[in-house]
C-alpha positions in Angstrom: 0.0 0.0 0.0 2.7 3.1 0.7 3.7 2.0 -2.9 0.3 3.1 -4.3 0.5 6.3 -2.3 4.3 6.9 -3.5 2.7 6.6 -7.2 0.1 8.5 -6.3 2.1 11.4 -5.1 4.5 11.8 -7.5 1.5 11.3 -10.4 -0.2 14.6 -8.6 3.4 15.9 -9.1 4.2 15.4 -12.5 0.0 17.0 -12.9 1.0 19.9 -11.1 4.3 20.7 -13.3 2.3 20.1 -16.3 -0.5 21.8 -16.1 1.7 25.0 -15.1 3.6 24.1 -18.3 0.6 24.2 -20.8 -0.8 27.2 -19.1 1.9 29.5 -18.7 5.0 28.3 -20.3 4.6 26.7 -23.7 4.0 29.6 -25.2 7.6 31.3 -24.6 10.4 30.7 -26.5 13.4 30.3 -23.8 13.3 26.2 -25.1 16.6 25.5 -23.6 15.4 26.9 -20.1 11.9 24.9 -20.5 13.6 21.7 -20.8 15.5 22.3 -17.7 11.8 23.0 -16.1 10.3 19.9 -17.6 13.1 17.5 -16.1 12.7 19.3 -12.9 8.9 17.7 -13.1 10.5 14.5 -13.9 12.7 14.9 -10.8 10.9 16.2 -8.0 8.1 14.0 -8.9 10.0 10.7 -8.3 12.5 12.6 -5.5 9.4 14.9 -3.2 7.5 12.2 -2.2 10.2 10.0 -0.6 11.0 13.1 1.3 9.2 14.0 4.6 9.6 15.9 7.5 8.3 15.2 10.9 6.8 17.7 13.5 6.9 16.8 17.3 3.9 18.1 19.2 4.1 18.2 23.0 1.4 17.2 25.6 1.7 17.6 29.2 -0.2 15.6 31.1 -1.2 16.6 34.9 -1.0 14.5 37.7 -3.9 12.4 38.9 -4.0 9.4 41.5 -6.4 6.9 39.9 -7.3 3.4 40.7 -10.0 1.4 38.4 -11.9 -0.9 39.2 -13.4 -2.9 36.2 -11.3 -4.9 33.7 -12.2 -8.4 32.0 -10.2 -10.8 30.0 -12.4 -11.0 26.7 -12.1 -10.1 23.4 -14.1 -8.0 21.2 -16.1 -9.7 18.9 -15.6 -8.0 15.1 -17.7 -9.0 12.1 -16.2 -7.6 9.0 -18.9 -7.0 6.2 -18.1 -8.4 2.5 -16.4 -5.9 1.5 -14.2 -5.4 4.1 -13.2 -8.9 3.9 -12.2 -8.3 0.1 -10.4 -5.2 0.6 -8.6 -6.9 3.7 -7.5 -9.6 1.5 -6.2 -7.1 -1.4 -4.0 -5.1 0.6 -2.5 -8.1 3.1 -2.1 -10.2 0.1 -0.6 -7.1 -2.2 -2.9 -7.7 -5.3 -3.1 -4.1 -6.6 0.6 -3.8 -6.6 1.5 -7.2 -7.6 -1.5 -6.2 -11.1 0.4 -2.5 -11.3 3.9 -4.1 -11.7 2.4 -6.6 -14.1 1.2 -4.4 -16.3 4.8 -2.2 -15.6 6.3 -5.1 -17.0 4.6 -5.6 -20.0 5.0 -1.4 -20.9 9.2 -2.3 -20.1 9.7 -5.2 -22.2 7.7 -3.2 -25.2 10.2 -0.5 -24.8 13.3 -2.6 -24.8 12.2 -4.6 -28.0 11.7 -1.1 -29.9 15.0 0.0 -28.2 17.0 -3.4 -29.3 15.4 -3.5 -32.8 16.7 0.0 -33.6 20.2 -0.7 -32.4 20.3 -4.1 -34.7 18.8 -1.7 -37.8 21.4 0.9 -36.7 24.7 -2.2 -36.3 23.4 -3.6 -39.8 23.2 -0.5 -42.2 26.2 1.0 -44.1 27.4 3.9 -42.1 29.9 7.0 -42.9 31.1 9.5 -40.5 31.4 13.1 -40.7 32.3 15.4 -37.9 31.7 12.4 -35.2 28.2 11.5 -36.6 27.4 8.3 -38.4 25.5 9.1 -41.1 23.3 5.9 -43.1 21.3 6.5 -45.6 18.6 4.5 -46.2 15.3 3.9 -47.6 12.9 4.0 -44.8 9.4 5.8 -44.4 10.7 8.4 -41.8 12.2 10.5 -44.4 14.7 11.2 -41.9 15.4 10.5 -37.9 18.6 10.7 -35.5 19.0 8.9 -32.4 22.4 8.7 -30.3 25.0 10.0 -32.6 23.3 8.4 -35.9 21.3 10.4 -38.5 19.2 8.4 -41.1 17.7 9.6 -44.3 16.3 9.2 -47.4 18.2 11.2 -50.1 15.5 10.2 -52.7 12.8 12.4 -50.9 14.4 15.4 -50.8 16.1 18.5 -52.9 19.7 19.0 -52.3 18.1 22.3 -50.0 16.1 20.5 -48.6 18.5 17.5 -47.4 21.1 20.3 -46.0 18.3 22.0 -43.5 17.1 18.5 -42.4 20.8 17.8 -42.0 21.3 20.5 -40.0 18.4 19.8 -37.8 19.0 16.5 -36.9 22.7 17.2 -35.9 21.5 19.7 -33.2 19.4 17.0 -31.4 22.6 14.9 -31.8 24.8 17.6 -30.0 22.1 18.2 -27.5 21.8 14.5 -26.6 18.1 15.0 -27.0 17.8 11.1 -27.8 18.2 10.9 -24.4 15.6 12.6 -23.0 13.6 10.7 -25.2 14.7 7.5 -23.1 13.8 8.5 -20.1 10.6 9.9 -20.9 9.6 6.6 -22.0 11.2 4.7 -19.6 9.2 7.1 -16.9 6.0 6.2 -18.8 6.3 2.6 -17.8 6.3 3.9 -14.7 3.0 5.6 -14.7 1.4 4.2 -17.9 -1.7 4.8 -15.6 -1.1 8.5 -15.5 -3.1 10.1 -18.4 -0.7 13.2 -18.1 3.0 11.5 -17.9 1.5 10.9 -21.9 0.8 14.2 -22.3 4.0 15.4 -20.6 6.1 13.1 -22.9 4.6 15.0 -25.8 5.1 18.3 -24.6 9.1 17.5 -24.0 9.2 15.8 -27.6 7.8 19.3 -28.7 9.5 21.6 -27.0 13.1 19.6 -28.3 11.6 20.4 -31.7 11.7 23.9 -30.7 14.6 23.9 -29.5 16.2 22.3 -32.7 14.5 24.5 -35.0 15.9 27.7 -33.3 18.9 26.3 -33.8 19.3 26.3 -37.3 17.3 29.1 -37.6 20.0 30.9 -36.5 22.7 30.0 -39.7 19.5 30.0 -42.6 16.9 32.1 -43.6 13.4 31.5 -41.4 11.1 31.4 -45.0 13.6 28.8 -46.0 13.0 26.8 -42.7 9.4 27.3 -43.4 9.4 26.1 -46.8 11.3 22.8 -46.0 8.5 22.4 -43.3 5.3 22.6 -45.6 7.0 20.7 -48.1 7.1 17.6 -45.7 3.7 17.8 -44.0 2.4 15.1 -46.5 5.1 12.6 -45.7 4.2 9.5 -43.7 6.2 8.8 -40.6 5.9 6.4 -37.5 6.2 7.4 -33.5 9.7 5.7 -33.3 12.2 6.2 -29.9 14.0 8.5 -32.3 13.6 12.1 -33.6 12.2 12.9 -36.6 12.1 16.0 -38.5 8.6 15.6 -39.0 6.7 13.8 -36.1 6.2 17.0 -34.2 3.1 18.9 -35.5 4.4 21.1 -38.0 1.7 24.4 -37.4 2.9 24.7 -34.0 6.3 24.7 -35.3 6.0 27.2 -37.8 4.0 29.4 -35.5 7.2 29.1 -32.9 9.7 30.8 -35.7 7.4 33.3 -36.0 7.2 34.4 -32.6 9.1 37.5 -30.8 11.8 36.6 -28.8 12.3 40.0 -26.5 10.7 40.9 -23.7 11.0 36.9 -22.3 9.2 36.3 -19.0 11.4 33.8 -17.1 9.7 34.9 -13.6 7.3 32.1 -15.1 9.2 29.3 -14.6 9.3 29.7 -10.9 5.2 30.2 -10.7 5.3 26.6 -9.7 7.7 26.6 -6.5 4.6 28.0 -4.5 2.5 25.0 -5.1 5.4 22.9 -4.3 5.5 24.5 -0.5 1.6 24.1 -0.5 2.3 20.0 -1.4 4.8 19.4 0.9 3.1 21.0 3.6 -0.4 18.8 2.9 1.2 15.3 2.5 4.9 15.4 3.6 4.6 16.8 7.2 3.7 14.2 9.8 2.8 15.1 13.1 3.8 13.1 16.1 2.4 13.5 19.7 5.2 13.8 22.4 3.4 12.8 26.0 4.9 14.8 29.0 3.9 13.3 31.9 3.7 14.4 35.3 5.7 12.0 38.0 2.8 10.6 40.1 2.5 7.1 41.8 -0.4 5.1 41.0 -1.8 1.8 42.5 -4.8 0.5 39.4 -6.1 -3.2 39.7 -8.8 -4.0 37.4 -12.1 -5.4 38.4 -12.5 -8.7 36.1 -10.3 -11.5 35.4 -11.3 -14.7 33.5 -9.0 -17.0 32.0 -10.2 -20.8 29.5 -7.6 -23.0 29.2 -8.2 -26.0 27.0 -6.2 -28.3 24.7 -4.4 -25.8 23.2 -2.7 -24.8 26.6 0.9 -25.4 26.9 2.8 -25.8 30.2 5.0 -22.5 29.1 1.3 -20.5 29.0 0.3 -21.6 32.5 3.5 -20.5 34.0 3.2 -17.4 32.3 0.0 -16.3 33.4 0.9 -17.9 37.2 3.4 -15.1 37.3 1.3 -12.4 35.8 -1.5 -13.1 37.5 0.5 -12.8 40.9 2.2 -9.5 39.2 -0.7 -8.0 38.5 -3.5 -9.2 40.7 -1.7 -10.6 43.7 -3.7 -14.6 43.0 -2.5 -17.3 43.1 -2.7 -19.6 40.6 -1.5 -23.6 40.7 -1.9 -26.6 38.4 -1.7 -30.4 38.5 -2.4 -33.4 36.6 -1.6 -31.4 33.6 -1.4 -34.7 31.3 -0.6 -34.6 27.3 -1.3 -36.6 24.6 1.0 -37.6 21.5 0.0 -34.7 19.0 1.4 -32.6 22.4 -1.9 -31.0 23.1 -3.3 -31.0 27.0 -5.4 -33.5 27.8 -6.6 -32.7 31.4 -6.2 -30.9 34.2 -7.0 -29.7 37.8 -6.7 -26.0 38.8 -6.0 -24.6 42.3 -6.8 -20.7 42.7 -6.8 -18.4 45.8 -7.5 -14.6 45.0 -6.2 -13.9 48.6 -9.1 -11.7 49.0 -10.8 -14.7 50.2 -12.0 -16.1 47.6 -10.5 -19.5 46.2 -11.8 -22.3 44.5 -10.5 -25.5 42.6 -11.2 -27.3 39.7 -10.0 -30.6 37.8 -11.3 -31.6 34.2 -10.4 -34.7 32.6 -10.7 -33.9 29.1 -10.0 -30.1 28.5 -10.5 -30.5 24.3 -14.5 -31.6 25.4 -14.8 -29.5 28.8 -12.2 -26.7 29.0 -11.8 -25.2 32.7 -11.9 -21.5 33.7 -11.9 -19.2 37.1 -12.8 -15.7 37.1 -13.1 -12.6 39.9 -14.6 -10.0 39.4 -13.8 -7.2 41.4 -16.9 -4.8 41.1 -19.3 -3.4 43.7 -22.5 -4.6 41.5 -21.5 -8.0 40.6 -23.5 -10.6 41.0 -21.0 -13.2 41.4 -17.4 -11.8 42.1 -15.6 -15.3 41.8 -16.3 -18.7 39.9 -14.2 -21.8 38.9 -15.6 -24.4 37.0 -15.7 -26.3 33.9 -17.2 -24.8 30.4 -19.7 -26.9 28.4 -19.7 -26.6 24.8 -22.8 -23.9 24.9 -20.1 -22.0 27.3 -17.4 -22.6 25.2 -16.8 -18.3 23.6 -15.8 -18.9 19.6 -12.7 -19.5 18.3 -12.1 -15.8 17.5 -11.6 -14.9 21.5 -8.4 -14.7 23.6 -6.9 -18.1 22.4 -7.0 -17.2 18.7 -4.9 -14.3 18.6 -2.6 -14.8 22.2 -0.2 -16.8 19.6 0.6 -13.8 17.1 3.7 -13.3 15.8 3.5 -10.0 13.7 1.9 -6.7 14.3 0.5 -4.0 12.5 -0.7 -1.6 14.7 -2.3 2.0 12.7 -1.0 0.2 9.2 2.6 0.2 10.4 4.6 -2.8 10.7 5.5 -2.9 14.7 8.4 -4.8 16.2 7.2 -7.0 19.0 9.7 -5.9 21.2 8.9 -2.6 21.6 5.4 -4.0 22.2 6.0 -6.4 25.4 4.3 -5.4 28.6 2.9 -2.9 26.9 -1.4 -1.8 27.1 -2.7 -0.9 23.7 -6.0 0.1 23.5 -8.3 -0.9 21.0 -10.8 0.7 18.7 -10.8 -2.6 16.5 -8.9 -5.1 15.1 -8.5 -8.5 13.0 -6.1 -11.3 12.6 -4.7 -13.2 10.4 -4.0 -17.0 11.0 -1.9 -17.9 7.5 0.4 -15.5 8.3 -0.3 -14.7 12.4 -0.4 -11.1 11.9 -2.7 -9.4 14.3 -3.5 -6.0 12.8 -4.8 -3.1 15.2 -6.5 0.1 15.2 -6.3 2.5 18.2 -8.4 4.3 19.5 -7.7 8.2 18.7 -8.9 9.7 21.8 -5.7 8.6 23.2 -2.6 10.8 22.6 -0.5 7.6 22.9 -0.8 4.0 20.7 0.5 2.0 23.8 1.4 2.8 27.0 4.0 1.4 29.5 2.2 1.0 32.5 -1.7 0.8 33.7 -1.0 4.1 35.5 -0.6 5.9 32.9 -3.2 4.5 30.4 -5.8 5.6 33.5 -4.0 8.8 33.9 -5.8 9.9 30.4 -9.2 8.5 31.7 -9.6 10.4 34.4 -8.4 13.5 32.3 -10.9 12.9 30.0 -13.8 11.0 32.0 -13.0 12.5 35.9 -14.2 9.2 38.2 -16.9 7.5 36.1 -16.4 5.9 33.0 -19.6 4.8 30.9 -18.1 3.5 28.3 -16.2 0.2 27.3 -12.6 0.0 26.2 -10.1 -2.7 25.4 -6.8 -3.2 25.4 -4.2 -5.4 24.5 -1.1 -6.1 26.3 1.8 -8.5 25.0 3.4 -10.8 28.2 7.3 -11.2 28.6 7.2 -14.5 26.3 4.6 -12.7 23.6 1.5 -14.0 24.6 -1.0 -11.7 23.6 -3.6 -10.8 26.8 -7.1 -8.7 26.3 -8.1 -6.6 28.9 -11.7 -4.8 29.0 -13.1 -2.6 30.9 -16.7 -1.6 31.0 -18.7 1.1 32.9 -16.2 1.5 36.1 -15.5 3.8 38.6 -12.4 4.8 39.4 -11.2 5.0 43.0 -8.1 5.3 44.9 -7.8 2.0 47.1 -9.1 -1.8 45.7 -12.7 -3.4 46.6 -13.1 -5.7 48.7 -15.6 -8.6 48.2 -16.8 -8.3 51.8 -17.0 -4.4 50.9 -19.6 -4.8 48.5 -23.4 -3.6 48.5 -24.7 -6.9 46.8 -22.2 -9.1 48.4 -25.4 -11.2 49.3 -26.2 -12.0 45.9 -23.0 -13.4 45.1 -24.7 -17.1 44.8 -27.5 -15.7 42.4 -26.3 -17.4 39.4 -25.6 -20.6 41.4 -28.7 -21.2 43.1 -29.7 -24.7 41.5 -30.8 -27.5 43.2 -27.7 -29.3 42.3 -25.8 -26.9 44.3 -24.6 -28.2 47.8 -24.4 -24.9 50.3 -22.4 -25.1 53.5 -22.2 -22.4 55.9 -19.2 -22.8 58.7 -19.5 -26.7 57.8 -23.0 -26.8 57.7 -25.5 -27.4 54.9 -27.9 -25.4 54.4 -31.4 -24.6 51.9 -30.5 -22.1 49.1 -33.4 -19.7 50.9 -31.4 -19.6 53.8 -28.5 -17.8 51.7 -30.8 -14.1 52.2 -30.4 -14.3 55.8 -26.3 -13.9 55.4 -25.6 -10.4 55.8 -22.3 -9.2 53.1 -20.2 -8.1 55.9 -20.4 -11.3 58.1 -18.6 -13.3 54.9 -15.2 -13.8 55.9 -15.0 -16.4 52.8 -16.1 -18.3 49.9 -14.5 -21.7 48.2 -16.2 -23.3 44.8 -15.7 -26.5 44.4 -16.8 -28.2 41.3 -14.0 -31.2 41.1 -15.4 -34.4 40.7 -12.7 -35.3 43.3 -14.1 -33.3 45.6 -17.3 -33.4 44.7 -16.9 -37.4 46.1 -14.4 -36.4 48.7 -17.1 -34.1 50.4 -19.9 -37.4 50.4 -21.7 -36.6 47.3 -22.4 -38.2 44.3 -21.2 -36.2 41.1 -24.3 -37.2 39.1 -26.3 -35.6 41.5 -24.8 -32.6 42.7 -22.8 -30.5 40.1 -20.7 -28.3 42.9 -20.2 -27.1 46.3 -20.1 -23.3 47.8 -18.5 -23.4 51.2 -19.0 -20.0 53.0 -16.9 -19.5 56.2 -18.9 -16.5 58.0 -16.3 -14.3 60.1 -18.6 -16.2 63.2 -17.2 -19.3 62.2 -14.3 -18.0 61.8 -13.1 -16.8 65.1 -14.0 -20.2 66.1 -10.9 -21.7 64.4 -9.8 -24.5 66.6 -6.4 -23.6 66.8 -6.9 -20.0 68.4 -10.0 -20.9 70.7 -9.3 -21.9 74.2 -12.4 -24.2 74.4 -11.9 -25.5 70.9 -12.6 -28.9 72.9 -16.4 -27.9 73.6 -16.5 -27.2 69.6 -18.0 -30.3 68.9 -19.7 -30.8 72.3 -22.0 -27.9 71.7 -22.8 -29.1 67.6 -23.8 -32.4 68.4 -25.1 -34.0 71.9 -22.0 -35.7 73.4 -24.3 -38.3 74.5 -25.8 -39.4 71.3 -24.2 -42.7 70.1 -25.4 -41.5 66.6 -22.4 -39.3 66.3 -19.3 -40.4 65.0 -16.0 -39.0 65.5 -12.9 -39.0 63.4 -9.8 -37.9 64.6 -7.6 -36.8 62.1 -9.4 -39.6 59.4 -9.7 -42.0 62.4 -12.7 -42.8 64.2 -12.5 -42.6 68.0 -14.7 -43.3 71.0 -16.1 -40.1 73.2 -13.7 -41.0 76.0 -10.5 -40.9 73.2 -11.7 -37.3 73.0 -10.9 -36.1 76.1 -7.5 -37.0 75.8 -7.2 -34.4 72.8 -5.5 -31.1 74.5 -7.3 -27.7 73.1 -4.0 -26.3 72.2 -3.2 -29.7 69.2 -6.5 -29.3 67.8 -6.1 -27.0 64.1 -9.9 -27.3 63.1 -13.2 -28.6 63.7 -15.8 -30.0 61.0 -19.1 -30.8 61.8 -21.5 -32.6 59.0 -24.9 -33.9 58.9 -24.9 -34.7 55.4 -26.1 -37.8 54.5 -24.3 -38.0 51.6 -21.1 -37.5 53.3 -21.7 -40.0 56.5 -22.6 -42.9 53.4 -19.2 -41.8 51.9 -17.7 -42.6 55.2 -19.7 -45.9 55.1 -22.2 -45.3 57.4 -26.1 -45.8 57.4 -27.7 -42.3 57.9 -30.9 -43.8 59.7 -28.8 -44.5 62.5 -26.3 -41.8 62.2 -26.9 -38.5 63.4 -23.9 -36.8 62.3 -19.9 -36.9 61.7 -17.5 -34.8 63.5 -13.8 -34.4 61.7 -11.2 -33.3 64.0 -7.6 -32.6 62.8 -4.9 -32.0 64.8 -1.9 -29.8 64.3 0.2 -33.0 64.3 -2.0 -34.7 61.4 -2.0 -31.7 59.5 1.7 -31.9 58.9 1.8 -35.8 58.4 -0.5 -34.8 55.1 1.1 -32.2 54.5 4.2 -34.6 53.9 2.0 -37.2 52.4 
């Protein structure tokens, strides 16, 4: 593409120079000086546009101590319309160039036949020389032509008079090497055979060299002689040849040139164009770059959603990557096992471990990632309905291949049309007004969005900096930006309607903490508040600020581990109110009287297991306060037949674990 707007500069050039020529300067009789001007056209055309000059335009930035609070891995979905898709695949595929050289080509190798066939007529005729000219003379239609240092004619055409003026015209193209300018004029015509007027200047240099010679000899014979000669050869045939010919120039204009008065020459004339040179430059050869001063300032910014799919297109280098930059730029944690592959090398299953140390955490182990991909998110905003969730996608869930996994793999980048080094571009935000991507080549090509005086930006500080200049603390609208990692992943980032604030929200901060559970309230959803399970109604009657935590589970594994049956019950919220909490057996003096004061110590429907061991009632009092860690009570019926035991005659299960059997699985 910047070689169509090269051809289209210099085209508007060699216009320009023209139409200056025909209007104001054919007319004068300075030839020598207008052939200068007209190779100047030639020049600057192919010379002007190459040159450019770039002006840097400062913009200070003022200070501003921002924090936002909305952001979301996803991708912005982009359907190109027909013709877009066309045009996209003529310019990334080149075909208007590669159809513009073709036909360059064909213009080229026209030219170098005519050019080769009159060098072989030249080598083959009979040739004498006289004064450093060959002269041949030879029967041809022309009547007579020069080109180089050769001059042909017909002697049987033309009086002995006539012969000595046509002579003497054709040796002052050969001293003025005016065969030469008739090369490149054609040669430049290959160039921009699409250029109606690089025809028409062609003709007006062949012209003006016609001029030219006929001044010449003007000067040593009589003008009504000159003229003579000239009428007596306007019935001749000739044929447009590389060469000169005495006649090929319309001979009126010719005649009309003698004629005219040579004093009083305007040469200011030749200069009228330099003005609309300035104006051209100024219009399409200055380029303007933005130069961002930015106030020091210190800025804290987390954003307020983070999702992440990993299927069988994970790698092991991908999940260590985003382990660190999640606990770079969000402070979770993020661990994987039983990451298994197959032969082809792509994942095959795995289990996820994640702990937003915010508490919220949650794990999650698939199988087969290709059929059931697994995912976590946590979103950070006051309003949302859920503000964490780990789970496995089913293929309605399962976003279209054109999301985050598509492009994360590109390799090249075009960012505004430019081609952009990827280096330059690592841990860097762009943001986003659209984009598409290439998978052929992996080229991800970008557009940014204008409102911002910069196309990437270093840190998230500075990216927000702008949106509180330009939106103060609400923003109601929805950006997205693109960030390349260390080991040139490619990440997405969104951001919809957020506030921005100067310290991070809490989940237990929130307004609708309470309807965190909304989208999981299904009745194959096992709830457990502070170890005990509770109806899904019951959920209204936790107040947001008495939620110390929240774990998902949705694991198979611990689906069964917890004493349900994974056909039946799809996952488990455990809530851990800030009640239960202070309760922890480890910090409570009567942690003993924990489990006295769930279940009646009396009841021989209770069972006891101490640390995965069941004991008696009188083992328990040999347990000191100060080794017990934590306390589980359950009345799940589910869970006591996991344990192997009949829930008609037992009441409940009590799980003690003690400091010391804490560590032995820790080693396990």
């Amino acid at each position: 593409m910047d070689l169509l707007i090269y051809l289209a500069k210099a085209s508007l050039l060699l216009t320009l120079f023209w139409l200056v020529y025909k209007l104001v300067l054919e007319a004068e009789t300075y030839h020598r000086f207008k052939r200068i001007y007209l190779h100047a056209g030639y020049g600057l055309s192919l010379i002007l546009p190459l040159l450019s000059y770039t002006k840097i335009e400062v913009i200070t930035l003022s200070p501003a101590f921002l924090a936002p609070s909305s952001s979301e891995f996803v991708t912005a979905e982009i359907k190109p319309t027909t013709s877009e898709l066309i045009w996209s695949f003529i310019t990334e595929h080149a075909v208007l160039e590669l159809i513009y050289i073709g036909i360059s080509l064909v213009f080229l190798v026209h030219l170098l036949v005519k050019f080769f066939r009159l060098l072989s007529f030249l080598k083959a005729s009979k040739a004498f020389q006289t004064d450093g000219i060959f002269h041949i003379q030879k029967s041809i239609a022309e009547g007579a032509f020069s080109f180089l240092n050769y001059i042909v004619y017909n002697p049987e055409l033309y009086s002995e008079d006539e012969l000595k003026i046509i002579l003497a015209h054709e040796k002052t193209h050969v001293a003025h090497k005016h065969s030469l300018d008739m090369l490149f004029a054609h040669l430049y015509k290959c160039v921009f055979w699409f250029n109606p007027f690089a025809w028409l200047y062609q003709k007006s240099l062949v012209l003006n060299l016609e001029y030219e010679a006929d001044a010449k000899v003007v000067d040593n014979t009589t003008k009504k002689e000159y003229q003579m000669t000239l009428y007596s050869i306007t019935q001749q045939q000739f044929r447009s040849q590389l060469q000169h010919s005495f006649h090929q120039s319309p001979i009126k204009k010719r005649i009309a040139m003698l004629n005219k008065n040579k004093h009083n020459q305007s040469f200011w004339k030749l200069f009228i164009v330099s003005p609309l040179l300035v104006v051209f430059f100024l219009l399409f050869q200055v380029e303007t770059k933005a130069q961002i001063k930015n106030s020091i300032t210190t800025t804290e910014s987390k954003v307020n959603r983070i999702e992440i799919t990993y299927d069988e297109n994970t790698t092991t280098e991908e999940l260590d990557s985003d382990i660190d930059f999640l606990k770079k730029e969000f402070d979770i944690d993020m661990r994987y096992s039983n990451a298994s592959f197959g032969a082809s090398g792509q994942l095959k299953s795995l289990a996820l471990d994640v702990d937003c140390n915010d508490s919220f955490k949650g794990s999650v182990a698939s199988p087969d990632v290709a059929e059931l991909p697994v995912y976590f998110y946590r979103d950070y905003t006051e309003d949302a309905e859920t503000p964490f969730g780990v789970g496995i996608r089913t293929e309605s869930e399962i976003p279209a291949k054109t999301d985050y996994n598509t492009i994360k793999d590109a390799e090249n980048f075009v960012i505004n049309g430019q081609n952009t080094d990827k280096d330059k571009l690592v841990e860097k935000y762009i943001p986003v007004e659209k984009y598409s991507y290439d998978k052929s080549s992996k080229t991800l090509s970008i557009t940014t969005k204008s409102e911002f005086s910069e196309i990437y930006y270093s840190g998230m500080s500075e990216l927000f900096e702008e949106l509180k200049q330009k939106y103060n603390d609400k923003v109601l609208k929805a950006f997205t930006f693109f960030k390349l990692t260390s080991d040139y992943k490619v990440v997405t980032l969104s951001m919809d309607k957020f506030k921005i604030s100067d310290t991070s929200i809490n989940a237990s901060q929130h307004d609708n903490s309470s309807q965190i559970f909304s989208s999981e309230l299904d009745d194959d959803i096992i709830y457990l508040v502070d170890g005990k399970e509770i109806d899904k109604d019951q959920l209204n009657d936790i107040k947001p600020d008495q939620i110390e935590s929240v774990d998902v589970k949705k694991s198979v594994p611990l689906i069964k581990a917890n004493g349900y049956d994974p056909d039946q019950v799809k996952g488990i919220i455990q809530i851990t109110t800030k009640k239960g909490n202070i309760k922890n057996a480890s910090q409570d003096e009567n942690s003993n009287q924990i489990y006295k004061g769930t279940l009646d110590p009396n009841d021989d429907t209770v069972i006891y297991l101490v640390d995965g061991k069941e004991v008696s009632q009188d083992q328990l009092k040999d347990i000191k306060p100060e080794h017990i860690k934590s306390v589980d009570v359950s009345k799940s019926e589910a869970l006591i037949k996991s344990k192997g035991h009949n829930p008609d005659q037992v009441n409940g299960i009590v799980e003690i674990i003690t400091k010391n059997g804490s560590k032995t699985k820790k080693k396990e």
